[in-house]
C-alpha positions, 0 to 999 in steps of 0.5 A: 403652493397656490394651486393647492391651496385653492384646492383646499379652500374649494375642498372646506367650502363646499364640505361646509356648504353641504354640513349646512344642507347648501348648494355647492355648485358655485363656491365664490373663491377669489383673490381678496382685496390688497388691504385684506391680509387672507390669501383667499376668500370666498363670497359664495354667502352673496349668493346663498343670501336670498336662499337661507333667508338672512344677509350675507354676513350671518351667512358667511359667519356660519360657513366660517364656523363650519369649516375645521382647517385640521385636515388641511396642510395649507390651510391655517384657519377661516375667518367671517369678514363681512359678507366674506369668508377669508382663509389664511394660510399655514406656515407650511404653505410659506416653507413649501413656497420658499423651497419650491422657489429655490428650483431653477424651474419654479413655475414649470407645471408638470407634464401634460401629454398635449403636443401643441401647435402655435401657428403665429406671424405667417407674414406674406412673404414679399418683404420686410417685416412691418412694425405694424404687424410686430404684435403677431410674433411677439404675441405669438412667440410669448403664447408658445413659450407659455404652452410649453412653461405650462408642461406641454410639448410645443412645436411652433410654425410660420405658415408661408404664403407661397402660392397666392398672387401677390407671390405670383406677382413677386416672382413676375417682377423678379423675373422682369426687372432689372436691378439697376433700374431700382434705388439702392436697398435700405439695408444689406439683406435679402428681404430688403433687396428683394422688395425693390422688385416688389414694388416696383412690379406693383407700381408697374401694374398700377400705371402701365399701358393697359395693353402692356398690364395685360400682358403682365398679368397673363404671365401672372396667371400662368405663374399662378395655374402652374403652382396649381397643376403641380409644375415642379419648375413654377414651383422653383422660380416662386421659391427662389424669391420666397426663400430669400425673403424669408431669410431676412424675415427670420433675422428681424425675428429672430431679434425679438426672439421669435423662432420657429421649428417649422416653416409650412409652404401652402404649396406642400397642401397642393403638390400632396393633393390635399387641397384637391380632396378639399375641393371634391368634398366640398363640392359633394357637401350640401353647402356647395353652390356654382355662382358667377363661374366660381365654387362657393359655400353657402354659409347662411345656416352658419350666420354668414351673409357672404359666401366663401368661395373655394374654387376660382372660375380657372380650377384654382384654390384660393389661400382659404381652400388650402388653408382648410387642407392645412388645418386638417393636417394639423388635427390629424398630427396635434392635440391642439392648435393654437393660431394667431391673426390680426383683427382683419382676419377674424371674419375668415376665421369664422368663415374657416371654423364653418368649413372645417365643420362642413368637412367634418372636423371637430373644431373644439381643439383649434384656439385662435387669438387675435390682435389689435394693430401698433401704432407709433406716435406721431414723430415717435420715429423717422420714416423712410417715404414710401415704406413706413417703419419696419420692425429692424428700425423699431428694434434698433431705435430701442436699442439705441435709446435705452443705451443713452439710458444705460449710460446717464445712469451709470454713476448712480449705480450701486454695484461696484463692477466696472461695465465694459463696452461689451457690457454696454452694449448687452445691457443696451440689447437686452433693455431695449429689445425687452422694452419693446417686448413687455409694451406690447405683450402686457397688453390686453390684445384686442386693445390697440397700443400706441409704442411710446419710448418714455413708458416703455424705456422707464426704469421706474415704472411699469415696463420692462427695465423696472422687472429686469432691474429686479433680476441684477438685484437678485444677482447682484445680492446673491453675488455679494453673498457667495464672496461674503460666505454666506449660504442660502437657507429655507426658514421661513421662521425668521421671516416674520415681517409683513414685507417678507411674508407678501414676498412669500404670498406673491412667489407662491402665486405664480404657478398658478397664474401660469396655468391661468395664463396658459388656458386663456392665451393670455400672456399679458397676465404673466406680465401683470403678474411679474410687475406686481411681483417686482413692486412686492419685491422692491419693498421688501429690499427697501425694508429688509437688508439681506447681507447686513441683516441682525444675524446670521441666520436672518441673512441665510433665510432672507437669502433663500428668499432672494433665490426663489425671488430671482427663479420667479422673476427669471421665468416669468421673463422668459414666458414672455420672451423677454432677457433677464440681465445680470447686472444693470 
């Protein structure tokens, strides 16, 4: 109801603006401060101050006496406070609210017609997944999931880096070494085993006889012209080690969850053709210049100090010249395309966004977002020398911590079900997961995070288990209801206390910080949105007693009201890709 009511504030100030013979091209509709009981309020008096010659207060007393709220299903009235107008809202928009909520799929936006592209992770294939580099997948997976909330047709995509050196070197190095002369794998899966070879090759490179790197890196080169001239043999060695580890890269992410619908190999762009037509129409273009035996783009009118080079002295491409034929490929097949990438690509990004222009793409519909690293704090977690920490050992600490956590609490829990070991276990995965979920995505991403376990496993406090622990009380109350007999009811009218109607007030909002989140790529609203959701909930559970309320009626409306509030809680959490547990 929020999204409508904003229509109808924007709608009364600017029909008041124009009775006064004002400008209306900037209302000032807002979100007023917490202590102000209005839903919306508008500041647009600030601003027409100077030009109607008197302060803003008498200013925004003439708007409020110009709007007539009679048109309006939402709006109730409009009321001078200082410099503001405020509006406050209609019973209607409450009872609305409260029987909207009670769909299953409160907050899903209608349909848009956009079919959308997320390209997010596209880790190089050479072994497991890093902590460092969690964000990418968990920010990449809440911001598809929130495209789709947000009522559009979403497909998301890995892009495999399966042609450029450091796959070279890992298929030399799998081909070279043999397996007993490397230490035993630090787990039991395919991208742990295989990245043995990995750095051992690496490390061979490195302190090898030259004459024997030599010999290495001829065999390297010969892997590389081989993907290049479209050897379907090459092709098949590369993919026997790329395939493996991606394997296991998609057990640690699907963990999280972070799945995919596609994985695109960079290979297809070159064995297609597609990065052949690339290179010739960029060396017709006018930017095209031939330096130090390479193809390069001339990007200087672009505001780029530093050429992009998109054909090696060999004939090869490098990854930017195939990522160029990738991109348009997903221009000729999406509305949209949204990528991910860490801060050490944005000058790429830039780069690639020129090129495209020069090739003569309209890049109006490619959206990337970009993210700063995690950190752990310093013995925040065991590290296995040489490795560092890996996403599967962050995932299983966190599991094993908020299990600790889940059993210290469980004689002051209120519910008398008996949690089994399987319960347990659940509520650990879910807790824990979720924990490592909600620190990384409710933040800012451009911001860096430091993953501290006390804030993130804290169930009083802002993080996952605080918002979750809402969810089993919601399922919980309506459970106890269910054996009680009582059913849910939708008046509003008997929800008359200021804990009630902010409950109202917040769950109305939520579709709207939906679409809000969606067109800025930012999750971390969502997240903001369902903590500040919890923290009006939890007072209206300390304040209003849903089953031993003082009638009959109150409890079925005050009931209706837990329904919508564990509709909005659940789809928030599931943006953002997080497991709303039953019982805690």
């Amino acid at each position: 109801m929020f999204r409508e009511l904003r229509s109808e504030v924007e709608d009364a100030v600017e029909t008041a603006l124009s009775s006064l013979g004002l400008p209306t091209d900037d209302l000032g509709v807002e979100t007023p401060p917490e202590d102000v009981p209005a839903v919306l309020a508008s500041s647009v008096a600030f601003r027409l101050a100077g030009e109607v010659g008197a302060p803003p207060p008498k200013v925004a007393v003439d708007i409020a006496e110009e709007i007539d709220a009679t048109p309006y299903d939402y709006v109730e009235s409009a009321e001078p406070q200082g410099p503001y107008v405020n509006f406050f809202v209609s019973d209607a928009y409450y009872a609305e609210t409260a029987a909207a909520g009670r769909d299953a799929e409160y907050g899903r936006l209608p349909d848009t017609g956009k079919d959308v592209v997320v390209e997010h992770t596209s880790a190089n294939p050479t072994g497991p997944v890093h902590v460092g580099r969690a964000r990418n997948p968990i920010l990449g997976d809440a911001i598809a999931r929130l495209l789709d909330f947000a009522g559009n047709d979403v497909e998301r995509h890995y892009y495999v880096n399966d042609a450029g050196r450091q796959v070279a070197v890992f298929t030399w190095a799998y081909e070279t070494f043999d397996d007993a002369d490397l230490p035993d794998p630090e787990r039991d899966r395919s991208d742990y085993d295989l990245v043995r070879y990995y750095r051992r090759g690496n490390a061979y490179l490195e302190d090898a006889d030259e004459e024997d790197v030599a010999e290495a890196e001829a065999k390297i080169a010969e892997i590389m012209q081989g993907l290049e001239a479209g050897d379907e043999a090459t092709y098949e060695r590369v993919a026997v080690v790329v395939d493996q580890v991606l394997g296991g890269m998609r057990t640690s992410l699907e963990r999280l969850p972070a799945e995919f619908d596609e994985f695109v190999k960079e290979t297809s762009f070159i064995r297609g053709g597609e990065a052949d037509d690339v290179v010739s129409r960029l060396k017709d273009s006018e930017y095209a210049v031939y330096e130090e035996d390479a193809w390069q783009l001339d990007l200087s009118s672009f505001g780029f100090e530093k050429n992009l080079v998109f054909l090696r002295s060999d004939g090869t491409t490098l990854y930017t010249t195939r990522d160029l034929a990738h991109h348009e490929w997903k221009f000729e097949n999406y509305d949209e395309a949204v990528t991910v990438l860490g801060e050490d690509h944005k000058l790429q990004a830039e780069q690639l966004d020129a090129a495209l222009e020069i090739l003569g793409n309209d890049t109006s519909d490619l959206r990337q977002t970009f993210y700063s690293w995690v950190n752990l704090p310093e013995g925040g977690m065991s590290t296995r020398e040489g490795t560092g920490v890996d996403l599967d050992d962050l995932l299983d600490e966190s599991v094993a911590r908020a299990r600790e956590e889940v059993e210290e609490r469980l004689d002051s829990r209120i519910r008398d079900d008996d949690l089994s070991e399987a319960d347990i276990d659940r509520i650990a995965r879910q807790v824990g997961i979720g924990a490592v979920r909600y620190d990384i995505v409710s933040k800012q991403p451009t911001k860096g995070i430091t993953f501290e376990w006390e804030r993130a496993l804290d169930f009083e406090a802002q993080s996952a288990p605080y918002v979750q622990y809402v969810h089993a009380r919601c399922c919980g109350i309506l459970n106890e209801a269910e054996s009680a007999g009582i059913e849910a009811e939708t008046d509003v009218s008997l929800l008359e206390t200021d804990a009630e109607r902010d409950l109202l007030r917040v769950i109305a909002r939520f579709p709207a910080v939906i679409e809000e989140a969606a067109e800025d790529l930012e999750p971390h609203a969502v997240a903001t949105y369902v903590r500040e959701f919890a923290e009006t909930f939890n007072r209206f559970y300390r304040e209003c007693s849903v089953l031993n309320a003082e009638d009959d009626d109150v409890a079925a409306a005050r009931l209706g009201l837990v329904e919508a509030s564990q509709h909005t809680v659940a789809n928030a959490l599931s943006v953002l890709g997080i497991e709303a547990p039953d019982s805690m």
